[in-house]
DSSP file (Angstrom, degrees, kcal/mol; ACC not computed):
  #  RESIDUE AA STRUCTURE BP1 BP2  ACC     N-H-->O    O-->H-N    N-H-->O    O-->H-N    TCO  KAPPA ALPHA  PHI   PSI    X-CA   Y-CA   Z-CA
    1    1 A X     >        0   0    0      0, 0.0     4,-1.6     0, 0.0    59,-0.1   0.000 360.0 360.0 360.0 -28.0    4.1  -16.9    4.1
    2    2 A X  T  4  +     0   0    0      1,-0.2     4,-0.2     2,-0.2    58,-0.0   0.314 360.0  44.8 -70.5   8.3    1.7  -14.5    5.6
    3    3 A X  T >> S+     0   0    0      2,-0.1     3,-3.8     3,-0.1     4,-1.1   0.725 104.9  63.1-106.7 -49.2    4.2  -13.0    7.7
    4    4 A X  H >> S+     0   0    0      1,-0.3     4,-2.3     2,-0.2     3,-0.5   0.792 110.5  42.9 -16.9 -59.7    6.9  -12.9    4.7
    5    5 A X  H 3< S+     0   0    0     -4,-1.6    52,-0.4     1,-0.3    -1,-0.3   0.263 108.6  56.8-104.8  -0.3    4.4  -10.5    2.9
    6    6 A X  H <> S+     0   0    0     -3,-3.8     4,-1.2    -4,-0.2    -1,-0.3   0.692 115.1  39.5 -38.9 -47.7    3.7   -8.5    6.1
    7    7 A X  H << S+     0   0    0     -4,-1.1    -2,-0.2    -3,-0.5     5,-0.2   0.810 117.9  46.3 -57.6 -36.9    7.5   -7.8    6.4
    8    8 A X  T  < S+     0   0    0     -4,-2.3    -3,-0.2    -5,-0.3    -1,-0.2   0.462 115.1  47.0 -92.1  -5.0    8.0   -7.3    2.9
    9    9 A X  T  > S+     0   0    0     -3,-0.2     4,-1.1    -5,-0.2    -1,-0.1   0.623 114.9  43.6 -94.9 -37.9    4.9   -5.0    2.5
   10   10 A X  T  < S+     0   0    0     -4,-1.2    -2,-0.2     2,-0.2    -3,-0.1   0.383 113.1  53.8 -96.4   7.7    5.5   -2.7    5.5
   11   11 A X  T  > S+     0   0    0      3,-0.1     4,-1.2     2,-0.1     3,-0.4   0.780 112.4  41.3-106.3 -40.5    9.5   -2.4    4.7
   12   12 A X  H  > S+     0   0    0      1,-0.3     4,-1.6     2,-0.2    -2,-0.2   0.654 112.1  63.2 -97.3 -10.4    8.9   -1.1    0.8
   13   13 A X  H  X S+     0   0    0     -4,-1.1     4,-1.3    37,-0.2    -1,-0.3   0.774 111.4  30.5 -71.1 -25.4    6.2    1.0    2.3
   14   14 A X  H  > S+     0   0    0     -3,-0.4     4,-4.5     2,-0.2    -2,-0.2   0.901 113.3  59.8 -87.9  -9.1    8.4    2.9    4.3
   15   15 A X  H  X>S+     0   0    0     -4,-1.2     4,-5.6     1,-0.2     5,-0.5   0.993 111.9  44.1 -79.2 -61.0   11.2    2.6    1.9
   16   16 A X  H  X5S+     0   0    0     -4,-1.6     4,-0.9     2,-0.3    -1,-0.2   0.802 115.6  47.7 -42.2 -34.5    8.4    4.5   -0.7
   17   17 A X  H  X5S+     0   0    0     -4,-1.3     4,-0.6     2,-0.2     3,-0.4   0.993 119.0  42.1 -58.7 -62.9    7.5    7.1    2.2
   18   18 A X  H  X5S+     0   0    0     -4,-4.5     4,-1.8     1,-0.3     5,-0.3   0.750 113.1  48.9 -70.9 -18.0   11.2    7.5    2.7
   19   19 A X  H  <5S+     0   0    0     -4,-5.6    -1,-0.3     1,-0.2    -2,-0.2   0.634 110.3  55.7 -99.5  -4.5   12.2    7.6   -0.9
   20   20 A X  H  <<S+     0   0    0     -4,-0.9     4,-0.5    -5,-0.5    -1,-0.2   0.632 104.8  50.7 -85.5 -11.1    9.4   10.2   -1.5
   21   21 A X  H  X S+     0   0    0     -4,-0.6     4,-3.4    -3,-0.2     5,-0.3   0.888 111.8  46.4 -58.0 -65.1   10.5   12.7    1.0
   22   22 A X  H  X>S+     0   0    0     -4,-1.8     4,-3.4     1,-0.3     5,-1.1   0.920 107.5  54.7 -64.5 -36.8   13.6   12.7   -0.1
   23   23 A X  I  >>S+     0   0    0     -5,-0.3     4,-1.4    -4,-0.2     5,-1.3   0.961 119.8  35.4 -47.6 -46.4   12.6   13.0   -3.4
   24   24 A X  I  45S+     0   0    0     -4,-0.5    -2,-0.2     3,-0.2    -1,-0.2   0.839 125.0  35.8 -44.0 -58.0   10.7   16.0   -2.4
   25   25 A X  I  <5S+     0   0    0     -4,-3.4    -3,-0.2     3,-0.1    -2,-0.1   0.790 132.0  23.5 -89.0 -39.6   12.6   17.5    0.0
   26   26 A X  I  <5S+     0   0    0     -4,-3.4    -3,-0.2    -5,-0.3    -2,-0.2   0.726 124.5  27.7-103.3 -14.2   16.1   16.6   -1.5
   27   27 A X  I  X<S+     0   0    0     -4,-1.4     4,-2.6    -5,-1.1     3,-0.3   0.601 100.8  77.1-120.7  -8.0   16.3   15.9   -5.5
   28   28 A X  T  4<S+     0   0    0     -5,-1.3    -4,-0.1    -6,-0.4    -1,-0.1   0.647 100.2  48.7 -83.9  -8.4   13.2   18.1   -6.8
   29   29 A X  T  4 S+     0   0    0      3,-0.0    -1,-0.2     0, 0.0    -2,-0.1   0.626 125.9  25.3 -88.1 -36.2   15.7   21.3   -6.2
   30   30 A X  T  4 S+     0   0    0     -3,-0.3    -2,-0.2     2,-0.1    -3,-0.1   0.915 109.5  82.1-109.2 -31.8   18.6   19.8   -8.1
   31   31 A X  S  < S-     0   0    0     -4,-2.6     2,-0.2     1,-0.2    61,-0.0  -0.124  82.7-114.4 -77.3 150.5   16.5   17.0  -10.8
   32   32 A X     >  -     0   0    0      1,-0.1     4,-2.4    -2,-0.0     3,-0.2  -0.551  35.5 -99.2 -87.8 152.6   15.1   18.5  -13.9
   33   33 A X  H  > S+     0   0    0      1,-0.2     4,-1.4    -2,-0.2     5,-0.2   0.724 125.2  47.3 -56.2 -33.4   11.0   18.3  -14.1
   34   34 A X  H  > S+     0   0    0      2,-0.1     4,-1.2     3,-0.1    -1,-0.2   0.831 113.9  43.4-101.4  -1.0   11.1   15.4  -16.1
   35   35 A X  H  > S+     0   0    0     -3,-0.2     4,-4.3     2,-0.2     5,-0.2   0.720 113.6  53.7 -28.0 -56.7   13.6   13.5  -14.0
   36   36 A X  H >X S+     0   0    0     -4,-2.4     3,-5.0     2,-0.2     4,-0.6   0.937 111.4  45.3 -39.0 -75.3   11.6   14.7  -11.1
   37   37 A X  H 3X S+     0   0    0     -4,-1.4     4,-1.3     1,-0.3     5,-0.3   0.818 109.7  52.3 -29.6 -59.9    8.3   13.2  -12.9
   38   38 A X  H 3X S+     0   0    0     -4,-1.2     4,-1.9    -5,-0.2    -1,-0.3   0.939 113.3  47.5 -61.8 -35.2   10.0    9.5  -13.9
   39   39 A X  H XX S+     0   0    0     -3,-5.0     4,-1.9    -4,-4.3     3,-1.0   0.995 113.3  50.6 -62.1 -54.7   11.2    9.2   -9.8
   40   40 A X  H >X S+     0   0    0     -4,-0.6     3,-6.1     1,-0.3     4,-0.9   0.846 107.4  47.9 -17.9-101.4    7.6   10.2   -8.8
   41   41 A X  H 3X S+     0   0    0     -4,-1.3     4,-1.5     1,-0.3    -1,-0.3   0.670 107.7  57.2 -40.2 -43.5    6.0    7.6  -11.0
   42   42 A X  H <X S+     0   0    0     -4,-1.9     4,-1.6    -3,-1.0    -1,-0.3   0.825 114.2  48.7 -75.7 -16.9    8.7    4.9   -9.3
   43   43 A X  H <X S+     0   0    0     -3,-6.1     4,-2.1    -4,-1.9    -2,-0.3   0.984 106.5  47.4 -39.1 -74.7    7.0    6.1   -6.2
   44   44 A X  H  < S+     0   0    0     -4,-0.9    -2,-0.2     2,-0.2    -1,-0.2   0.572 116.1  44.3 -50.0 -34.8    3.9    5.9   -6.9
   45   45 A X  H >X S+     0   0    0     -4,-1.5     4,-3.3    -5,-0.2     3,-1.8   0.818 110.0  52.2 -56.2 -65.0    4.2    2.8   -8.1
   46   46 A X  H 3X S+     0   0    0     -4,-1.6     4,-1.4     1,-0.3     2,-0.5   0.961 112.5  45.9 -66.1 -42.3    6.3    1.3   -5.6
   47   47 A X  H 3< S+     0   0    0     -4,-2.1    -1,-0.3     1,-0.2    -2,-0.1  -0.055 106.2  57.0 -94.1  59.4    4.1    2.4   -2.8
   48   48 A X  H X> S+     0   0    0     -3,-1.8     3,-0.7    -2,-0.5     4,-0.5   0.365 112.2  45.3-127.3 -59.8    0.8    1.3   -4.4
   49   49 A X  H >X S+     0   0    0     -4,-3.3     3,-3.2     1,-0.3     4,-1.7   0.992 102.2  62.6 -70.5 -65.3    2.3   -2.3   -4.6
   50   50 A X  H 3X S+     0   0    0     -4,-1.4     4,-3.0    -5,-0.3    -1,-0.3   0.889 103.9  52.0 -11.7 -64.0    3.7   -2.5   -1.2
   51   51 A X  H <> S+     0   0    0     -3,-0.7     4,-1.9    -5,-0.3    -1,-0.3   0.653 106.0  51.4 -68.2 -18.7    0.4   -2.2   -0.2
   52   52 A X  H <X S+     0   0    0     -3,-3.2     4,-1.6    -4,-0.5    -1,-0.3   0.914 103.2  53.6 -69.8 -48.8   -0.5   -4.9   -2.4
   53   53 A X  H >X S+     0   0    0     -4,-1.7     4,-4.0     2,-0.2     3,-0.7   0.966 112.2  56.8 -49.7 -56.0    2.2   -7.2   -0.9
   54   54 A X  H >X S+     0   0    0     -4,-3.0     4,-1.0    -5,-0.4     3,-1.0   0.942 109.5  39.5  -8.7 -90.9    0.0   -5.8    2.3
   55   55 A X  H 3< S+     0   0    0     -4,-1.9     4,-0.5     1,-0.2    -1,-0.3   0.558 107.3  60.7 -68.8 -11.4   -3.1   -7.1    1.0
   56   56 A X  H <X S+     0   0    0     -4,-1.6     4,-1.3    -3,-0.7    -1,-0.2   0.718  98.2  67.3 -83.9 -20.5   -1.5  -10.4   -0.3
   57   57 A X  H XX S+     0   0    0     -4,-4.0     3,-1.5    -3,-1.0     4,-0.7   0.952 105.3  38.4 -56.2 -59.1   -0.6  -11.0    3.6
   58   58 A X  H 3X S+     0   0    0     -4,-1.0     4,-1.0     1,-0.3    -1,-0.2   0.571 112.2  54.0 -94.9 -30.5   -4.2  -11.4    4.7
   59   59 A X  H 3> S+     0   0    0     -4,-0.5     4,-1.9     2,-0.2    -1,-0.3   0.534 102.7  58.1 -77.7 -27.5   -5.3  -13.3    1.8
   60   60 A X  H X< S+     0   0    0     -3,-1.5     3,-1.3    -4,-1.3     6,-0.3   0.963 109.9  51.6 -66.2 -74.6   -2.4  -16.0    2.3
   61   61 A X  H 3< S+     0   0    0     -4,-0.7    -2,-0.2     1,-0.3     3,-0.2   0.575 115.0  34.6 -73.8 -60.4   -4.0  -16.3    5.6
   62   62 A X  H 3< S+     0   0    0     -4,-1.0     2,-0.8     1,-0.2    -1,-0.3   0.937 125.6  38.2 -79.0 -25.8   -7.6  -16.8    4.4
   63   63 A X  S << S+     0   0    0     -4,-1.9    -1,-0.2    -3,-1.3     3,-0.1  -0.995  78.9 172.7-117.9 104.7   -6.9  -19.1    0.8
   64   64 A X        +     0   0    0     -2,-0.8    -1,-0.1    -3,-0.2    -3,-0.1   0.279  66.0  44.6-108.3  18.5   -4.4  -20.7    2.6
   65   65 A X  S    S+     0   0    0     -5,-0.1     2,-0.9    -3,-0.1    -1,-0.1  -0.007  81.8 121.8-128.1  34.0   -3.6  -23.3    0.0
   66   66 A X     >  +     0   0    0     -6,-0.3     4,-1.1     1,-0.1    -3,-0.1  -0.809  33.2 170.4 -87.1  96.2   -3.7  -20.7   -2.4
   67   67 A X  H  > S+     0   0    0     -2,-0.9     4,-1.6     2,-0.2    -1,-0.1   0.555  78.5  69.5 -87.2  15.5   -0.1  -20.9   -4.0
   68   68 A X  H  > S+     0   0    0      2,-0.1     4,-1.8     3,-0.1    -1,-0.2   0.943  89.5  54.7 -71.9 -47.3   -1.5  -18.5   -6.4
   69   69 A X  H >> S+     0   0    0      2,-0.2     3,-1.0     1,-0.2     4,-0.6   0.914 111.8  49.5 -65.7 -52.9   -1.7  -15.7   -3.8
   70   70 A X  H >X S+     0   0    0     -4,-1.1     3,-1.2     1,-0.3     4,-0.5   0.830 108.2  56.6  -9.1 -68.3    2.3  -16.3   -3.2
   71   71 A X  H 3X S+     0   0    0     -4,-1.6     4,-0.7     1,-0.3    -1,-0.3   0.577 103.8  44.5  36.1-113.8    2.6  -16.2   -6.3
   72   72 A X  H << S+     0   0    0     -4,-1.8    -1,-0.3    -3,-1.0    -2,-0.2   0.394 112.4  54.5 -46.9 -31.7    1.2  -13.0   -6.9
   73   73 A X  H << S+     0   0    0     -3,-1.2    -2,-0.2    -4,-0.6    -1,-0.1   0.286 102.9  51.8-104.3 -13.2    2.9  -11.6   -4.3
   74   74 A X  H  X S+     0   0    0     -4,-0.5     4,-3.1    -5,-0.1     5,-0.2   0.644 110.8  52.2 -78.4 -57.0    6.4  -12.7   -5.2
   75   75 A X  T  < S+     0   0    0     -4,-0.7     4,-0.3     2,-0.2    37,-0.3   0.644 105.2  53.4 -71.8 -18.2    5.8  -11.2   -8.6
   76   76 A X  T  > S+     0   0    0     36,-0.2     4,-1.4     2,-0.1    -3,-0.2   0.760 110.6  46.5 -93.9  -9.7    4.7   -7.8   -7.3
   77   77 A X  H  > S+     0   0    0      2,-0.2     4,-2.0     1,-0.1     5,-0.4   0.910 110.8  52.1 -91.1 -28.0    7.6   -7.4   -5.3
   78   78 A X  H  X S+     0   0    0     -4,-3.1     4,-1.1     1,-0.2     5,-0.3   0.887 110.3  49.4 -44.0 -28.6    9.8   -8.5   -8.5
   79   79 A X  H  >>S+     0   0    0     -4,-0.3     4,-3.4    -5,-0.2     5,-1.0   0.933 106.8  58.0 -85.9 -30.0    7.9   -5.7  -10.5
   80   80 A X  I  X>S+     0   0    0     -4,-1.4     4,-2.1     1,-0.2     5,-0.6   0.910 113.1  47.0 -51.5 -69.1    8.9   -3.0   -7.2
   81   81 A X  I  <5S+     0   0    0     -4,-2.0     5,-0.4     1,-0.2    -1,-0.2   0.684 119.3  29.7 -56.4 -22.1   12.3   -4.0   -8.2
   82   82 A X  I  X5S+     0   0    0     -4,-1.1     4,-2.6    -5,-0.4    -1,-0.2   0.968 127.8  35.5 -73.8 -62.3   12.4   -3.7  -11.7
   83   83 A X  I  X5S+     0   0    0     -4,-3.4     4,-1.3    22,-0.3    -3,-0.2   0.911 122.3  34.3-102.7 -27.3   10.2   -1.3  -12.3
   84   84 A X  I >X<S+     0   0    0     -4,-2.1     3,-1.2    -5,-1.0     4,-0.9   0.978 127.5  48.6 -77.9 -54.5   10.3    1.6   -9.3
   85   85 A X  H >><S+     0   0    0     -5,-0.6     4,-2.7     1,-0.2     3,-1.1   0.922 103.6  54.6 -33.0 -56.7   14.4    0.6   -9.2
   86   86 A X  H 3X S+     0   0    0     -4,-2.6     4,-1.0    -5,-0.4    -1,-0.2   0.836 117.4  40.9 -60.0 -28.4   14.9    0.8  -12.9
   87   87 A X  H <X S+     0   0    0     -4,-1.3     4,-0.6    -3,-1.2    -1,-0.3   0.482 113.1  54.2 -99.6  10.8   13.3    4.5  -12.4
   88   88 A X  H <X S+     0   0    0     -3,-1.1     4,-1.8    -4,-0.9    -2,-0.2   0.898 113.4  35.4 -76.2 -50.9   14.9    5.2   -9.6
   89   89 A X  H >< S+     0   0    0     -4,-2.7     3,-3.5    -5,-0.2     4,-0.4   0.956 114.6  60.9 -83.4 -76.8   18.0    4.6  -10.7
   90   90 A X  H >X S+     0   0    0     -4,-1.0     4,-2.8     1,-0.3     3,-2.7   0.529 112.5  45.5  38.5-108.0   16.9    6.2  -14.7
   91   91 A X  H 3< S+     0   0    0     -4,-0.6    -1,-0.3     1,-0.3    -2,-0.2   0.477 113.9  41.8 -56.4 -15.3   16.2    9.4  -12.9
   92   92 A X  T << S+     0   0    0     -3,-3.5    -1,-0.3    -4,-1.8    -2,-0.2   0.210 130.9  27.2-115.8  26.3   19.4    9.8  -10.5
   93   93 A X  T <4 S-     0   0    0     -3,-2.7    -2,-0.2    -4,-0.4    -3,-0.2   0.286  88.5-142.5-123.7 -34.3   21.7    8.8  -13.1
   94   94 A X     <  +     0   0    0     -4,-2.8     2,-1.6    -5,-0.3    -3,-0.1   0.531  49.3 143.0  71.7  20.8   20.1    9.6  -16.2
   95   95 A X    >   -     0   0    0     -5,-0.4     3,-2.5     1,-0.2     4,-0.5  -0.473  30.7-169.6 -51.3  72.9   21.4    6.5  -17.9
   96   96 A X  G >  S+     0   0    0     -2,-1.6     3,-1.7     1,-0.2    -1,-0.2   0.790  77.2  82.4 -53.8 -24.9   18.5    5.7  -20.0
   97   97 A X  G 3  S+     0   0    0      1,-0.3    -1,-0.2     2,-0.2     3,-0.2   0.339  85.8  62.8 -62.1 -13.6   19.7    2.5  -21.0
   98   98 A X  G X> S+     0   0    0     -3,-2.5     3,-0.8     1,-0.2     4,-0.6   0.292  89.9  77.8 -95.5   3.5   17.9    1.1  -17.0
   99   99 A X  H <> S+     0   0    0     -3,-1.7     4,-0.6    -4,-0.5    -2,-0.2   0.520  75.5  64.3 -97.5  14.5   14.7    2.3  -18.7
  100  100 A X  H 34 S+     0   0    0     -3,-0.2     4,-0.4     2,-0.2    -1,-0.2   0.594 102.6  54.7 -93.2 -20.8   14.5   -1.0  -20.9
  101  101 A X  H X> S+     0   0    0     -3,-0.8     4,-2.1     1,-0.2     3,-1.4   0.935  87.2  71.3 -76.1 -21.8   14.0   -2.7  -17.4
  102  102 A X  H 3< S+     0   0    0     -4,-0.6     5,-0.3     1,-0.3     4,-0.2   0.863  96.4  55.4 -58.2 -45.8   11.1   -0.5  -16.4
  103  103 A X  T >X S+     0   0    0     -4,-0.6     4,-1.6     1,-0.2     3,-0.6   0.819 112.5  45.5 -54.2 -24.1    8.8   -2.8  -19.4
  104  104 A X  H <> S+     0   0    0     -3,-1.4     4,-1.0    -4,-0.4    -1,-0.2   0.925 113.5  45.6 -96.5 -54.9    9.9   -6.0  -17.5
  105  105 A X  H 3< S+     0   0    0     -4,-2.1     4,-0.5     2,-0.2   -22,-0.3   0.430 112.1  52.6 -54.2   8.7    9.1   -4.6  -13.9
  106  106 A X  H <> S+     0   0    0     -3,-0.6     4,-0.9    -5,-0.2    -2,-0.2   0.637 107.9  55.1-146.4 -50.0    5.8   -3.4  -15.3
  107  107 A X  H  X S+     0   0    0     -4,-1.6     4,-0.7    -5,-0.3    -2,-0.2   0.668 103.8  50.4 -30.0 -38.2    5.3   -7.0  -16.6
  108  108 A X  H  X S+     0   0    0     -4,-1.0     4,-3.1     2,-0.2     5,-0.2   0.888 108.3  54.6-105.0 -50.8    5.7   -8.6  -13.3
  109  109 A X  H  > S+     0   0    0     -4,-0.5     4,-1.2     1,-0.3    -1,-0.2   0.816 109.5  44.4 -37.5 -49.5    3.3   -6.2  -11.9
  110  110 A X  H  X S+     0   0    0     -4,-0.9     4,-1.1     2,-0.2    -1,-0.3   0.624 114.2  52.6 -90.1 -18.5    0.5   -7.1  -14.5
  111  111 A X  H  < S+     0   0    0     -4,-0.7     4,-0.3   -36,-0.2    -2,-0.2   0.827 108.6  48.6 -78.0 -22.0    1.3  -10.9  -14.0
  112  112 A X  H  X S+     0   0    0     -4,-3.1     4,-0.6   -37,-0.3    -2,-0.2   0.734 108.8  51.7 -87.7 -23.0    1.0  -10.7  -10.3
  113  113 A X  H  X S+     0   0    0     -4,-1.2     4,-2.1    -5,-0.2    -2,-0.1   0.898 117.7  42.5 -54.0 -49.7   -2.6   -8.6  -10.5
  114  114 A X  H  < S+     0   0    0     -4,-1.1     4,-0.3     2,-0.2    -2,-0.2   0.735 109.9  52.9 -63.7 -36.0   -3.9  -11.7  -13.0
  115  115 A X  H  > S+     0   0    0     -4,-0.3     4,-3.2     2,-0.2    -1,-0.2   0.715 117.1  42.9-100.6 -28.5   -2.3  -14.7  -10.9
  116  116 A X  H  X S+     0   0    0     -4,-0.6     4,-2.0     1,-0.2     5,-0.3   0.938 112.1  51.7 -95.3 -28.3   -4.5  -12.9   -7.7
  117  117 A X  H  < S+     0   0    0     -4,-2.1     4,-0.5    -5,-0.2    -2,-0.2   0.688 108.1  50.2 -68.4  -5.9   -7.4  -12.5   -9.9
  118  118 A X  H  > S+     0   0    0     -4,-0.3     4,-1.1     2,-0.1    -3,-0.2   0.763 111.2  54.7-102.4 -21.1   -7.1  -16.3  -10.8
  119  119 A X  H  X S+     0   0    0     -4,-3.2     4,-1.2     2,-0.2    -2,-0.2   0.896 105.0  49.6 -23.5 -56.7   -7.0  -16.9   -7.0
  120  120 A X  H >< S+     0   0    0     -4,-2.0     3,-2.0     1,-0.3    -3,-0.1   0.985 107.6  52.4 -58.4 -52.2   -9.8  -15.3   -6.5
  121  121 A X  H 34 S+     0   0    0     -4,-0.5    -1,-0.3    -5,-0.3    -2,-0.2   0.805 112.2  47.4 -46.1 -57.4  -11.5  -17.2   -9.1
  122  122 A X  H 3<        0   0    0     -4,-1.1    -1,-0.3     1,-0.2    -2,-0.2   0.122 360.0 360.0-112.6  -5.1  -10.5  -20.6   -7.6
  123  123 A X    <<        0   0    0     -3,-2.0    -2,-0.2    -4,-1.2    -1,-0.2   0.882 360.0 360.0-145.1 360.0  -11.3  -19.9   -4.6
C-alpha cells in the first residue's frame, strides 16, 4: 500500500505543479480575478494533500497494520477529486452548479485528517 500512496502522491503533485503553471502562465490572462482565485485555492489544496498522500506512504510503512492510515489516504485523494476538480472545473467553465461538490470534497479531506489522527492515537 505504501507504494500505492507513493505513486498516487508524486502523480497529483506534479499534476498540481502542472496545473499551477498553466494556471499562471495560461488562464490568469483570460480568467476573471475571482475565477483566477477559486482555481488557485483548487491548487493549493490539491498540492498540500498530495503531499499528504506523500506522508501517508511512509506511515503505511511504519503502522503497518494500520488500516486507518489507508484509510486516510484513500479519503484525501477522494477530497483532491472532489474538491480541487469541482474548482477546477467551477472556474474553467463557470458552471456554478460543480461548486455543490467542493462541500463533499472538503468533507473527505477533514475525514481523512481525523482517521490519521485516530491512527496516530492507536498506535
Amino acid at each position: 500500500m505504501g507504494k500505492s500512496f507513493v505513486i498516487l502522491g508524486s502523480l497529483n503533485a506534479f499534476l498540481a505543479v502542472s496545473l499551477g503553471a498553466f494556471g499562471a502562465h495560461g488562464l490568469k490572462p483570460v480568467m476573471s480575478a475571482e475565477m483566477f482565485a477559486v482555481y488557485q485555492t483548487g491548487v493549493n489544496y490539491h498540492l498540500f494533500h498530495a503531499l499528504g498522500l506523500l506522508i501517508i506512504s511512509v506511515l503505511v510503512q511504519l503502522w503497518t497494520s494500520s488500516r486507518w492510515v489507508v484509510m486516510a489516504g484513500w479519503f484525501l485523494l477522494a477530497g483532491i477529486i472532489l474538491f480541487s476538480g469541482s474548482l477546477y472545473v467551477l472556474s474553467l467553465t463557470g458552471v456554478h452548479y460543480f461548486g455543490v461538490v467542493t462541500p463533499i470534497g472538503g468533507s473527505a479531506f477533514l475525514v481523512g485528517w481525523l482517521l490519521l489522527l485516530w491512527a496516530g492515537i492507536k498506535a
